[in-house]
Structure formats: structure tokens, C-alpha cells
C-alpha positions in Angstrom: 34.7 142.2 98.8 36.1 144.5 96.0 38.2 143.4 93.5 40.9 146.0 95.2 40.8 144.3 98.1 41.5 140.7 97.0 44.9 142.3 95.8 46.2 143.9 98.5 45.4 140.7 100.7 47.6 138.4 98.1 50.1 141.1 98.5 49.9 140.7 102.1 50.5 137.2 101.7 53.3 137.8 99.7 55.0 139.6 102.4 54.6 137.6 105.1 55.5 134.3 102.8 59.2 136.1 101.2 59.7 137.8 105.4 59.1 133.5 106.5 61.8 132.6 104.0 64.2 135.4 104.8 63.7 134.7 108.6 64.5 130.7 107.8 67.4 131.8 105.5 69.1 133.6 108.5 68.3 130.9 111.0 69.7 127.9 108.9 73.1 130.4 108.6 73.5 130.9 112.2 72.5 127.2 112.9 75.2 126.2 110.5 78.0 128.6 111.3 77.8 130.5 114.8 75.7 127.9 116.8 78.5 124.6 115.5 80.1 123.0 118.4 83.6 122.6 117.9 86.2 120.6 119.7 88.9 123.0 122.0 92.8 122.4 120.9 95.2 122.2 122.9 99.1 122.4 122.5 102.1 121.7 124.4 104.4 124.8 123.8 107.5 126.5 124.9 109.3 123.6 126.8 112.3 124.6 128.9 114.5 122.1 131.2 114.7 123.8 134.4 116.3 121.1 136.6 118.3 118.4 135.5 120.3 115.5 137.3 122.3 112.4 135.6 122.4 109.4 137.4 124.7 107.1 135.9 125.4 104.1 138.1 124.6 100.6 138.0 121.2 101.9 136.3 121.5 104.9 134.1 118.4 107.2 135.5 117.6 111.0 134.6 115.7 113.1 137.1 114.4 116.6 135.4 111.8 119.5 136.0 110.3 120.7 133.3 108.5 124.2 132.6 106.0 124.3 129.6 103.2 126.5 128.6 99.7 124.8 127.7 97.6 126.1 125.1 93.9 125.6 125.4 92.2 127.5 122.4 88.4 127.7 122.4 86.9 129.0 118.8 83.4 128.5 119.7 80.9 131.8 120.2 80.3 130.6 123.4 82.6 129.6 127.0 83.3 126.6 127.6 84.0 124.8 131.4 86.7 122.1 131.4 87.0 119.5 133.8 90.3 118.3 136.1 92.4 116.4 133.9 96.4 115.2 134.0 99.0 115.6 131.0 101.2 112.7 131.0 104.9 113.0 130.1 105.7 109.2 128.3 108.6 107.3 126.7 107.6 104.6 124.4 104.1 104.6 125.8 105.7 104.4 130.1 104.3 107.9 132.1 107.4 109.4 133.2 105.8 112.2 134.9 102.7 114.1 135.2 100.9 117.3 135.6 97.4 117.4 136.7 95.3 120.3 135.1 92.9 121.7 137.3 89.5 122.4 136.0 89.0 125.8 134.5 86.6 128.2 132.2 88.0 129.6 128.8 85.8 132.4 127.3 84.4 131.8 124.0 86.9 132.6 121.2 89.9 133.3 123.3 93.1 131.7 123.8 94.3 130.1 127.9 97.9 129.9 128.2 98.8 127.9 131.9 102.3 127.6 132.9 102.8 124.1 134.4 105.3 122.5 135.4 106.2 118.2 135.4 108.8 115.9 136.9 110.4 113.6 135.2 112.2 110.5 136.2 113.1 107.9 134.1 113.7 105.8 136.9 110.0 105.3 136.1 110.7 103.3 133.0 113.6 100.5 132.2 114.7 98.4 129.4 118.1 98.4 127.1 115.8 100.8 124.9 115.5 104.0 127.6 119.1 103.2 128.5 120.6 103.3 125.1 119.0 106.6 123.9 120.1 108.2 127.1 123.5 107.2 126.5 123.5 108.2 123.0 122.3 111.7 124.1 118.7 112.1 122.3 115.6 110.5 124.5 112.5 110.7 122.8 109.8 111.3 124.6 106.0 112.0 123.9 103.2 114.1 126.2 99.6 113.4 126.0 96.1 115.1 127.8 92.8 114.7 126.7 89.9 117.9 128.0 86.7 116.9 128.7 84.7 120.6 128.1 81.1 121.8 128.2 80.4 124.4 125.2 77.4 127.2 126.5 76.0 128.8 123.7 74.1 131.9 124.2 73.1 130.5 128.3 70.3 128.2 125.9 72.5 125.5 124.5 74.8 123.7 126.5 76.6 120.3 124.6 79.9 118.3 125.3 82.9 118.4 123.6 86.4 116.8 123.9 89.9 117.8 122.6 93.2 116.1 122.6 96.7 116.3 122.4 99.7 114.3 121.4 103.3 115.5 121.1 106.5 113.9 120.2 109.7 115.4 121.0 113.2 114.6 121.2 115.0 115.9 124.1 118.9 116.7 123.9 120.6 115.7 126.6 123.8 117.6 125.7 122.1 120.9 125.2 119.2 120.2 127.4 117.1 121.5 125.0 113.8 120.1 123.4 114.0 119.3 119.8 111.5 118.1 117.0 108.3 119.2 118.7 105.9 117.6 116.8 101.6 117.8 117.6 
């Protein structure tokens, strides 16, 4: 072996050693931005009182049909599946009504919007408290889902994930409007 020789081989070396570094370098950025898993959000948004009927006899009871747009956000660089699962309309921790989600697919960093639409009865709940915000005209009520979801990443990686949501919002019986949406 000439002394020529023994260069170009450590030169070799060289190459291949800084080209594995480089190629780790790139891998450990992907790993740690593009291939993180993160949670979908979701939001309660755009609430409208379509129905609305005031019972007010020996038991003060509101019956109402409400129209709201749920927002499922996925900001992962893959789709994700979601599973069946029910939003809950509550006062004070009671369900007042109730709006099963079916399951679904959101495509990876888009946005779902589903129009839904719950009941509500607070003939569901009692006690003085539900009785004396309806009759002072503000009843505060709360909404809560939880999405089960299975992240695919590149058709290889496939891991579990779950979001939720809780909102608190006054509703205005007067107006009929939703106030102080809060999630």
C-alpha cells in the first residue's frame, strides 16, 4: 500500500463518518418535530337557540334545541380516526342534554367543522339553584366531550391520542342568546 493510498481511504472515512452524522442530525429533527403526536382540540363554537319553550308552572322547566358547530382540529402530519363519542350539555355538573358524535376521520393538519344539534330540558335537573337562575334570566350552563383518536403517521406509525373539551357559558334567557363562552 502506497502512502497515497492510506490518504484517500482516511478521506473516505471522513465522508462516510460527517454523511452518518448529517443523516442522524436530520433524523433526530424529524423525530422531534414532524413525527410528535399531538393531542386533537376541539371547541364548542357558534351556539344559536333554535327552539325555545318556558314552562312555568308548579315547577319552572325550560325545553330548548340548540344548533352549534364543533371544531375538531388535527395539527399532526398525519390523519387521525376518532371513535363514537357524546358531548354532554350540563348544569352544575346534571346532563341536560346530549349529542352523540359519530365516529369520523379528520385529515392530517386540517380543521372538521360538524353541525350538531342537542336538546335541552331542564326538567332533567331540580333544586332551588336551577330554579332561581331561570327566574333571574341568566342559566349557566357548561358542555363537555372527550375524543378518543388514532394518529397514522406516514401508514408506519400508528399511536393513540385523546383531546378534550370543556365550556362554560351563560345563556340569556331574555335574548336567547349564549353569553360568556368560555373553553
Amino acid at each position: 500500500m502506497s502512502k497515497g493510498e492510506g490518504r484517500s481511504c482516511k478521506k473516505c472515512l471522513a465522508y462516510v463518518a460527517v454523511f452518518i452524522v448529517f443523516q442522524a442530525a436530520i433524523i433526530l429533527v424529524l423525530a422531534l418535530t414532524v413525527m410528535k403526536v399531538k393531542s386533537p382540540k376541539l371547541r364548542f363554537n357558534a351556539t344559536v337557540v333554535e327552539t325555545f319553550t318556558f314552562n312555568n308552572g308548579t315547577a319552572t322547566s325550560i325545553e330548548m334545541k340548540l344548533l352549534a358547530q364543533l371544531i375538531i382540529k388535527n395539527t399532526n402530519f398525519g390523519h387521525f380516526k376518532y371513535d363514537e363519542t357524546t358531548l354532554v350539555i350540563l348544569h352544575k355538573g346534571v346532563p341536560l342534554g346530549e349529542h352523540v358524535i359519530p365516529k369520523g376521520r379528520t385529515k392530517a393538519k386540517k380543521t372538521q367543522k360538524l353541525e350538531i344539534s342537542v336538546d335541552v330540558s331542564t326538567a332533567r335537573g331540580s333544586g332551588p339553584e336551577l330554579r332561581n337562575e331561570i327566574n333571574s334570566g341568566i342559566l349557566k350552563l357548561s358542555s363537555q366531550a372527550k375524543l378518543n383518536v388514532k394518529v397514522h403517521l406516514m401508514k408506519i406509525i400508528k399511536k393513540k391520542k385523546s383531546g378534550e373539551m370543556k365550556c362554560d357559558w351563560d345563556l340569556n334567557l331574555g335574548t336567547r342568546e349564549i353569553q360568556n363562552l368560555k373553553c
